[in-house]
N, C-alpha and C positions, 0 to 999 in steps of 0.2 A: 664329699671331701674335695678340697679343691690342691692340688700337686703343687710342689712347692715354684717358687716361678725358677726359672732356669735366667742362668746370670753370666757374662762372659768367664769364659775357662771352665763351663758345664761340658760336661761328655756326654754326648747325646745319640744314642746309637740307631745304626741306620738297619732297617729290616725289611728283609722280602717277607712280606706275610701272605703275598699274591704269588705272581708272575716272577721269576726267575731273570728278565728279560733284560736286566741290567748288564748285565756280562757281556750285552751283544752292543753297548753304548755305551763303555767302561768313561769316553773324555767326558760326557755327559754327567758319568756318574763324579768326575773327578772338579768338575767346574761349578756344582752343588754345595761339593763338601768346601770347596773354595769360597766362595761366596757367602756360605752362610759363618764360614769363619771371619769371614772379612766385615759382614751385615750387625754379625751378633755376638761376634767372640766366642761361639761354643768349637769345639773338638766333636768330628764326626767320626764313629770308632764304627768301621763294619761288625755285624751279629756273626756268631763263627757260623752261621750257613749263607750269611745274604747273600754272596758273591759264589754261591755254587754252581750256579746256572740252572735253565728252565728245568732242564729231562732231570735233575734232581729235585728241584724243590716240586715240582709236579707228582712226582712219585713218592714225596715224601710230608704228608701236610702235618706230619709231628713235628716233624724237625722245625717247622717255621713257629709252629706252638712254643716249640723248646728255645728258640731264640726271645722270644717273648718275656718268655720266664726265667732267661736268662740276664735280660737287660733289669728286669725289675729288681731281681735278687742281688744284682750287682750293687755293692756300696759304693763302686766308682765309676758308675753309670747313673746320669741324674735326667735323664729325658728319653725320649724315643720317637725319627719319625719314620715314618713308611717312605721305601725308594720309589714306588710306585704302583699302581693297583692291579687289576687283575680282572677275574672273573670265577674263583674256587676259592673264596677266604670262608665261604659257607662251609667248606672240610675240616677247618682249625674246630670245629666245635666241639668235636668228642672230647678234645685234647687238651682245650682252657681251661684253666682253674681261677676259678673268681676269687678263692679266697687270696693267690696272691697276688691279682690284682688288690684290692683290699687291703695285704698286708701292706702293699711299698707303691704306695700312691704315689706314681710318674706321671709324666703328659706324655701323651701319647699324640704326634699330630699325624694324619692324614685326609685325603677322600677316596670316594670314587669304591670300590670293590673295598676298602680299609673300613667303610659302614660298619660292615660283620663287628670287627675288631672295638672299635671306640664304640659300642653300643653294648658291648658287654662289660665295657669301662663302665659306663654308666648304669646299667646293671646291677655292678659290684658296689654302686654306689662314691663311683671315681669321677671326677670331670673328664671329658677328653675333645680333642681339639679338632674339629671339623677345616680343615687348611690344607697349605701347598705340600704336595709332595716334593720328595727330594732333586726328582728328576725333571718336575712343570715348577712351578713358577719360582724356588729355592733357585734353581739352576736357569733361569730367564736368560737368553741369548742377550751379551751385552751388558750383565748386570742386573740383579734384581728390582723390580720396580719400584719403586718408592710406596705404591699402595700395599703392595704386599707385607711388606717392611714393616708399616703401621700397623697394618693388621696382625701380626706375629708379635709385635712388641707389645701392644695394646692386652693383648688376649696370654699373652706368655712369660714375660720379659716385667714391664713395669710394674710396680705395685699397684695392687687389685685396687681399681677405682672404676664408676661409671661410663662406659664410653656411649656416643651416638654411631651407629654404623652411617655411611655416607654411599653416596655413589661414585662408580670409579670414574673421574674425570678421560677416560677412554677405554678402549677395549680391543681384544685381537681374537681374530679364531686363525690365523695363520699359523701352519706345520711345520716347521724348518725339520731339514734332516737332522736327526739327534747328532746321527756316525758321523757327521761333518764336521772334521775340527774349528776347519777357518769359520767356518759359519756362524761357530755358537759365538763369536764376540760380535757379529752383526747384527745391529737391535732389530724385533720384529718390528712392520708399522701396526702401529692401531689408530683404529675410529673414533672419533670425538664419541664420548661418553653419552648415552640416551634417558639417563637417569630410572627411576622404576614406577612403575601404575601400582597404585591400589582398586583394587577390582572390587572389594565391596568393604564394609563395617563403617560406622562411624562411632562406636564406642572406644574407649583405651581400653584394653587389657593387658594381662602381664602372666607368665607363665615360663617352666622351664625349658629352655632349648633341646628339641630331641628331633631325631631322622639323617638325612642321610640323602646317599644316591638311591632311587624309587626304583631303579631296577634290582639293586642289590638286598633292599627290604621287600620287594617280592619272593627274592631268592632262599631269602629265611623265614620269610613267615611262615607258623608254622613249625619249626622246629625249639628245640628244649630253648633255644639260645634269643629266642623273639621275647621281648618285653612284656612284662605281666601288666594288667591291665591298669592298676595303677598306676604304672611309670608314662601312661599313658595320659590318664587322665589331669587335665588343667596345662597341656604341655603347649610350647610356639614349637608346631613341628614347623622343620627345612627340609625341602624338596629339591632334590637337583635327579637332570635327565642326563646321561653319556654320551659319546661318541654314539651309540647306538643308533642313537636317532629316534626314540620310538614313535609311532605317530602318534598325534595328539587323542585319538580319540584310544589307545591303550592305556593312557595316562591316566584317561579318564577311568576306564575299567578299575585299574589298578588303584584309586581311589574309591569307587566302588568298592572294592574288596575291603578298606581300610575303614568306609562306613557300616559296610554288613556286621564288620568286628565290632562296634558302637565306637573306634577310636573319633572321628569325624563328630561324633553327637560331643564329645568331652571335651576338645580342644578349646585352648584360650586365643590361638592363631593361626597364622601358615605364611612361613617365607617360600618363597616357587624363585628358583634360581635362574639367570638368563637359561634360556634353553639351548644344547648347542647346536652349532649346525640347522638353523628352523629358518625358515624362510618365512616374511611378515604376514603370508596366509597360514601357516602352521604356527605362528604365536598367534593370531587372531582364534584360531581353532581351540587353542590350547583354554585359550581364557573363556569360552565359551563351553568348553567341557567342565572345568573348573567350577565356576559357577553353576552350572548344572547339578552335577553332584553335590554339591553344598546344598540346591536348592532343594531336591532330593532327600538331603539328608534332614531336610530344619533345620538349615544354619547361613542361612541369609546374614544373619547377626556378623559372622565370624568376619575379624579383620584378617585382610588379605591383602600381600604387598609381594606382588613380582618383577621379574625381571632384575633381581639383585641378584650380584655380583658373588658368587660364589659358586663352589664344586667345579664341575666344566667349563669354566671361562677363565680368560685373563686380561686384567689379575684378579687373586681371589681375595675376597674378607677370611678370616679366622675364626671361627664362632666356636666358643667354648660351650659343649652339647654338656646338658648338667644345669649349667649358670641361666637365674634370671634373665628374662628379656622382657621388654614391654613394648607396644606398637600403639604407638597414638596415631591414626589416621588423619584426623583432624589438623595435625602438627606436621604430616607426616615425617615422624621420627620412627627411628626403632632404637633402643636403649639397651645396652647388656650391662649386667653387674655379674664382671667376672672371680 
């Protein structure tokens, strides 16, 4: 089911379903809500726990459940995105109820540790939105960026039509200090944009968008809340790596694991997001484990297209997990019908 699109004067509520850690970078959180009023016309309403801080929401992984289930049930509340990720969104499980996800199909946008969450969107048989959190690229020092903006409108906002993903004509891994007020109107610099490699396929194919951050689907595989193997099957999974850094040859493991499960033997694709933080011998590494395991797996076939722009980078695309995509190599396009 695809949530209804959110349209200026939509309330859209903000939630800690991670990390608490917003209270410690409230002008941050305040320059967000600002901005995405200013971007999109919506109303950013806090969840009555988001703003409780860390030692509560860490002590209490219902309550972030119960804001979940609160924004959904609300009749005046028509979206929801994540203030920012974490590393325990894997405890919300005992505590989700799919059905009403299911009953009051919202959009749900996040990344990063938010995986958990918008996968059992999709689970429930909901769309949800692989995009900027409230407190990265919503809240962009300076101003949201224009790629961002497309991205969330394309994927959110406008009437559901076809789009092409593109690449971002630049990119930043620069840290500004959140706490710093002056700072946030001072735009980050970014790099001329390096566009993306297709590392193997040359057939078209087309399947549904499903994955996440690869360390946070190691963190649940395995548990009630991991995809049944059909939602597996025929999918364009997205891959994106954290802050974390991990080196390339875990990534590799970590797909390993993903073809032991036969997910790798079933797939229609695979987006591999810039990686963060990697230095041009740790991407070179990367794309050489990659294609290993595929090769491994008997899937030389599969189109493969890295180095896009999404999850840990800025700025990010929006990929509605759920919605068609397709990847012509040949063209190099990537297509979503959201």
């Amino acid at each position: 089911m695809r949530p209804p699109r959110l349209v200026p004067g939509s309330r859209v509520a903000a939630l800690s379903l991670s990390s608490g850690f917003v209270t410690e970078v409230m002008n941050r959180y305040r320059a967000g809500v600002r901005q995405v009023a200013r971007e999109f016309g919506w109303e950013v309403v806090a969840a009555p726990n988001a703003l409780r801080g860390p030692a509560f929401l860490a002590a209490n992984p219902q309550a972030r459940a119960d804001d979940l289930h609160w924004a959904l049930e609300s009749p005046d509340i028509h979206g929801m995105v994540s203030i920012i990720g974490g590393d325990d969104s894997v405890r919300l499980l005992p505590f989700l109820r799919p059905e009403v996800i299911r009953a009051h199909p919202k959009a749900l946008l996040g990344f990063s540790d938010t995986t958990v969450t918008l996968t059992q969107f999709v689970r429930a048989g909901v769309m949800a939105y692989h995009g900027p959190a409230l407190l990265t690229d919503l809240a962009e020092n300076g101003g949201m960026h224009p790629y961002v903006v497309q991205g969330v409108r394309r994927a959110l906002i406008d009437p559901p039509a076809p789009f092409d993903l593109a690449p971002a004509p630049g990119w930043t891994q620069v840290s500004p200090d959140w706490a710093d007020e002056a700072a946030q109107e001072v735009p980050r610099t970014f790099d001329a944009g390096d566009g993306w490699v297709w590392l193997q396929g040359d057939a078209p194919a087309q399947g549904h968008l499903l994955g996440g951050c690869i360390e946070v689907l190691d963190m649940f595989s395995g548990t009630p809340g991991w995809p049944e193997p059909a939602l597996w099957r025929g999918a364009v999974l997205a891959l994106e790596t954290s802050e974390d850094v991990p080196p390339p040859r875990q990534v590799g493991y970590w797909l390993r694991n993903l073809a032991a499960q036969g997910i790798l033997g079933g797939l229609a694709g695979l987006l591999l997001a810039r990686p963060r933080r990697y230095t041009p011998e740790m991407v070179a590494d990367l794309y050489t484990w990659v294609r290993r395991v595929l090769h491994e797996a008997g899937r030389p076939d599969l189109p493969v297209v890295a180095n896009v722009d999404f999850g840990h980078t800025s700025p990010q695309l929006t990929l509605p997990l759920g919605a068609p995509a397709r990847l012509d190599p040949g063209a190099g396009r990537v297509t979503v019908f959201p």
